[in-house]
N, C-alpha and C positions, 0 to 999 in steps of 0.2 A: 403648934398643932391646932388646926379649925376644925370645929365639928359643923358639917350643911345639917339640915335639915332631915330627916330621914324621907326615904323613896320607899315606898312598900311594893314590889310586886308580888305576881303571884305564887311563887313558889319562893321565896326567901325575902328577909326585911333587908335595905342594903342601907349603910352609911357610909356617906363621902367625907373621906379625910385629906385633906390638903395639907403637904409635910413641905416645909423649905428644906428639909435633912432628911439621911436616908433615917428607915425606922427597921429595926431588930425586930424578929420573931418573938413572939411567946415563950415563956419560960416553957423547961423541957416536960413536957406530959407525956405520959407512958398509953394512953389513950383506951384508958378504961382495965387494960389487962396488969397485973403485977407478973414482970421476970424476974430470975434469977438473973440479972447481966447489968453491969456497969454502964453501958450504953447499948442503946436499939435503935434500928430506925428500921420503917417496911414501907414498902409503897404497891399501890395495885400498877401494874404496867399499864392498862388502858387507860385510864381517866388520870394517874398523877397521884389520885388520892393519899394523904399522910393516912397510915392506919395504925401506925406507932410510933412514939417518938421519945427516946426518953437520954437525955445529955448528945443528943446526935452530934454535936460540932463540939465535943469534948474529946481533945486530939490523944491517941493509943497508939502503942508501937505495933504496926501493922503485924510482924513476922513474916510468916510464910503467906501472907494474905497479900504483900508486895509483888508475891510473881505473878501476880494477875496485871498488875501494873505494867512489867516486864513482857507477859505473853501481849496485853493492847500495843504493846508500843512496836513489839518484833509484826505485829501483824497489821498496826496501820505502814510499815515499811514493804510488807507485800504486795497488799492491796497499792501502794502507788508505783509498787514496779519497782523499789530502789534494790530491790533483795531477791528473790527465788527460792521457793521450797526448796529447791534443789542445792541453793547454795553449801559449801560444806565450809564448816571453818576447824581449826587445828585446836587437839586439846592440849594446854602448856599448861605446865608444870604447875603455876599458882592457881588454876581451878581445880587442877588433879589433887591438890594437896587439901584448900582450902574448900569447895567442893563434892568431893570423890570421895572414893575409901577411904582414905587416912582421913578425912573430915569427922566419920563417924556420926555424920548424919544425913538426912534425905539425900538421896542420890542416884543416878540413873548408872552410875560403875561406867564411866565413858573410860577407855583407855589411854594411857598419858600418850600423848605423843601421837594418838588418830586421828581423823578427822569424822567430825560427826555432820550434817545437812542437818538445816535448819526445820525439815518438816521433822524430823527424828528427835531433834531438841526440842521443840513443843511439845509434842508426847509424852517425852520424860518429864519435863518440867509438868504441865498439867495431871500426868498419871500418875507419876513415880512424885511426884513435889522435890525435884531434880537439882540441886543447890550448885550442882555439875554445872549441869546443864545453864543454866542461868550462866553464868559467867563465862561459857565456852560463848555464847552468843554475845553477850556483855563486850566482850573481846575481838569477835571478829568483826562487829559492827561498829567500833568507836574504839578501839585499841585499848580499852581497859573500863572495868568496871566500874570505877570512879566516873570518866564521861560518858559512860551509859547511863547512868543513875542521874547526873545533871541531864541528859535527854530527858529521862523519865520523869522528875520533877517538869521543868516545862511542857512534855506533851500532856502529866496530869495541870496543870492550870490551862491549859489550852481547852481540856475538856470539861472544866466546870470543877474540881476541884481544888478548891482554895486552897483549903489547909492540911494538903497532903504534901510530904517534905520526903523523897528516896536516897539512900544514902549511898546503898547497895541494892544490885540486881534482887541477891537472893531474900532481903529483911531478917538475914542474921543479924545478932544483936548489933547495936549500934544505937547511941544518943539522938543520933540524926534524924532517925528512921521515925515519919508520923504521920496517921492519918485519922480520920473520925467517921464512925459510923454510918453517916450521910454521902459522904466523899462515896465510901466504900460500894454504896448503894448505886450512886449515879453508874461507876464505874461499869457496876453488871450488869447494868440496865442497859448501857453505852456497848460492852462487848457483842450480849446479844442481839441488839438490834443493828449495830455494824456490821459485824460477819457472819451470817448467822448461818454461811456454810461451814465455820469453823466450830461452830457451838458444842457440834456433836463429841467432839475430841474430850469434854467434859465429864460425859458418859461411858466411856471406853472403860471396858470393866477391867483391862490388864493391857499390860505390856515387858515385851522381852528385850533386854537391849546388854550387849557383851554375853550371853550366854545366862543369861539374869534374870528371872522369871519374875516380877511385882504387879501385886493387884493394886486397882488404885487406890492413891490413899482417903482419897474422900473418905470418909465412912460415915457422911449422912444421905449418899445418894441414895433413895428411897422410891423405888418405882410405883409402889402402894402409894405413897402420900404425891408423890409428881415431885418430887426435889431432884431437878436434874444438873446441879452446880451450885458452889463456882468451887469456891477453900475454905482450909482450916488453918487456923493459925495458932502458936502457945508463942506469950514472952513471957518470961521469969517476973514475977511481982505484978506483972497485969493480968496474967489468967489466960482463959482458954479463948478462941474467938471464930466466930464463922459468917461468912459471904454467902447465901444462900439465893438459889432462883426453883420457883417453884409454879408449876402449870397443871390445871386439872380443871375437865368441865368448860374449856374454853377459856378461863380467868387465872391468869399468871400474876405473881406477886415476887418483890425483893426483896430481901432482908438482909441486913445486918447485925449479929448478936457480938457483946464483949464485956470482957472484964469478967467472967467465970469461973467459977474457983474449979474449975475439975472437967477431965473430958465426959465425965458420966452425966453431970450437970448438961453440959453441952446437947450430947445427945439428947436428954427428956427436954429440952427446952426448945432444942429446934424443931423437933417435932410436934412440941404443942402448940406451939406458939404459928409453926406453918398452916396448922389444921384450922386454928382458930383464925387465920386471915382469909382464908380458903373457905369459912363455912359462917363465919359471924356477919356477914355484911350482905346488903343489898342497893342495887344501881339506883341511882335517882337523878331523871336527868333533871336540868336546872333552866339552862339559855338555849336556843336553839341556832345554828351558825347565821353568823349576819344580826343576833337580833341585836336590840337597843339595851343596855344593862342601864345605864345611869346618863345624869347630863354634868358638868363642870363649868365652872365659870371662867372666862377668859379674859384677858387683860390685852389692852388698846387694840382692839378688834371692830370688823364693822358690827357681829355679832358679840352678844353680851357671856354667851353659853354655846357648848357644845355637845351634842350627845356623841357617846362611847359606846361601843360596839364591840362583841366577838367575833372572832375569823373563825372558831370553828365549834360546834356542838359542846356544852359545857355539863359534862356529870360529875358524879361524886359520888363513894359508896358510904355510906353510914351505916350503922350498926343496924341489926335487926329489930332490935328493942330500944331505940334509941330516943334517951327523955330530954334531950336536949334539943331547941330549935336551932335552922340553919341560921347564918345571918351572912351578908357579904359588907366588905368596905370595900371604895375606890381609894387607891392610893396614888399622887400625884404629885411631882413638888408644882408648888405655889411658887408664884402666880405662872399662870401658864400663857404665854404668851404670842399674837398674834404678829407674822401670817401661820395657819397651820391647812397643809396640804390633807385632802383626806387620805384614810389610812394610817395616818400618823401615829404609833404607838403612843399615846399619853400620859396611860394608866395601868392598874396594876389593880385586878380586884381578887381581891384576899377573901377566901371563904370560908367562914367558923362552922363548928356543929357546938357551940355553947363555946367555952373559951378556947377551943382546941382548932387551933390552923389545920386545914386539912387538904389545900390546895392553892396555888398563884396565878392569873391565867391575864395575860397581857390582853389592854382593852385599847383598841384603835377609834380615830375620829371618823364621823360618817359621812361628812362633807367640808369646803374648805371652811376657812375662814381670813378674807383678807383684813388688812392693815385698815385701821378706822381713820374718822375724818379729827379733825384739832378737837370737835366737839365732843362728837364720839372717846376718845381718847381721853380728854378734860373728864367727863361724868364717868368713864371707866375707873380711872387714877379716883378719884373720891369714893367710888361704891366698893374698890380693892380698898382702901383705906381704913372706912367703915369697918366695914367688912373685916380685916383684921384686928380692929380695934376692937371689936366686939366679940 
């Protein structure tokens, strides 16, 4: 790792780091608030902002927080046409059992042996938290739960989630079953903004399905505070857990709580912890789109350096009382190497509020840079040299 020089502009101090390797986040900081929860993570939906963070990529067996996983995946299958609300698929025997009434847990009471449509299984599954229902879908879409679940594992890594692992549709117990508070975040973030004619189904205060009256199970939807989704989850020995999305006054927020000892816990924390993301912070914008953040050095180039650039407006919310200064780093591997077209994603500037990562935001080149002359090249190769030697 090289440390440049420092760049001061005027709204944050920024230093350029040039990494041959990729570099790991900051240890996990809860970001100023103490929870009750094993892992957090929250983010502001407009700017990205981290507003919590605490063991976020410390993997938890999702539970019933999996069928969120299962509804993205039945609904990016809509949206590309492979499927139809309308579709119905048959209920057999091992979701009726394992599933259904004889499951003896969450369940939409699908009848053995009917056929239920896939708009009617979302319902239940999002309303009812439908363990049926999950695996009647599981089934018609890939002939068993097992290759539904390896769908669901790759469509989550397709969408930004590393270290989510699905075992089963429903996140009935299972070793297999993992994700981490981060993953979980992206996910709601990712539901919302994809379908967001689907979102409403989240808020449905009830549903009736075989003659079976259930209100939903959420039971942190809160129209007082704006929590209008997503789940709840319990595993044995990890605690209580919740997927939350929350909107008021124009400024939505995600969060992830886990590792709870108790649903009563659950509730006072989701709700404090909503209010406080919702009412502690203030915008501050930072870059303006197009502007110049930083410059890098560039190796066998006709030019020596390059300035780096944002493609779009760069804020950030900080705390109202906030005693810590901002600071940014460019992140880039070393040596960065010519010819480079403009536009060229380069960089990566990373932005503090004291030691706490609070956002990442890709930094593009603002003009080319061709290939240098033997001479050019000869004095580049020694001042990279230097340069790292020192």
């Amino acid at each position: 790792m090289v440390t440049l020089i420092p760049k001061i502009f005027r709204r944050l101090s920024l230093v350029a780091l040039a990494l041959a390797c990729s570099v790991g986040t900051a240890s996990a900081q809860s970001g100023g608030l103490a929870v009750k929860a094993q892992q957090a993570y929250m983010i502001d939906a407009e700017t990205g902002t981290v507003l919590l963070s605490l063991n976020e990529n410390t993997q938890f067996p999702p539970a019933s927080l999996a069928k969120l996983m299962t509804v993205e995946t039945v609904l990016d299958a809509l949206k590309s046409g492979r499927v139809t609300p309308e579709t119905a698929y048959p209920v057999s025997e091992y979701a009726w059992r394992t599933g259904g009434a004889p499951s003896r847990t969450s369940t939409m009471f699908a009848a053995l042996k009917s056929s239920v449509s896939i708009n009617d299984l979302l319902t239940g599954i999002v309303v009812q938290n439908a363990n049926d229902g999950c695996i009647i879908l599981a089934e018609g879409m890939t002939g068993s739960d097992a290759a539904f679940a390896k769908m669901m594992t790759e469509r989550a890594k397709a969408l930004g989630l590393t270290a989510s692992v699905f075992a089963n549709s429903t996140g009935l117990p299972d070793p297999a079953n993992k994700t981490t508070a981060k993953d979980m975040v992206t996910l709601a973030k990712h539901i919302r903004d994809t379908y967001p004619d689907r979102y409403s189904l989240f808020t449905k205060p009830d549903f009736e399905w075989n003659r079976i009256f259930q209100r939903n199970k959420n039971t942190l939807l809160a129209p007082d505070l704006g929590i209008d989704g997503l789940g709840l989850g319990f595993a044995e020995g990890h605690g209580y857990s919740a997927v939350i999305s929350a909107e008021r006054d124009g400024r939505r927020i995600y969060l992830t709580l886990a590792g709870m000892e108790d649903d009563k816990t659950r509730q006072e924390e989701a709700r404090r912890v909503v209010e406080w993301g919702l009412t502690a912070f203030q915008k501050r914008e930072l870059f303006q789109k197009n502007e110049t953040v930083g410059t890098v050095s560039v190796y066998g180039g006709a030019a020596s350096a390059i300035d780096l650039a944002v493609h779009e407006t760069v804020s950030v919310l900080v705390p109202l009382n906030n005693p810590d200064r901002l600071s940014g780093r460019i992140v880039y591997n070393w040596p960065l190497n010519a010819p480079l077209e403009p536009g060229f994603n380069a960089a990566t500037l990373r932005i503090f509020s004291g030691e706490r990562l609070l956002r990442e935001v890709p930094l593009y080149t603002t003009a080319a840079v061709a290939p240098g002359t033997l001479t050019q090249n000869a004095a580049g190769a020694l001042k990279e040299l230097l340069f790292f030697w020192l």
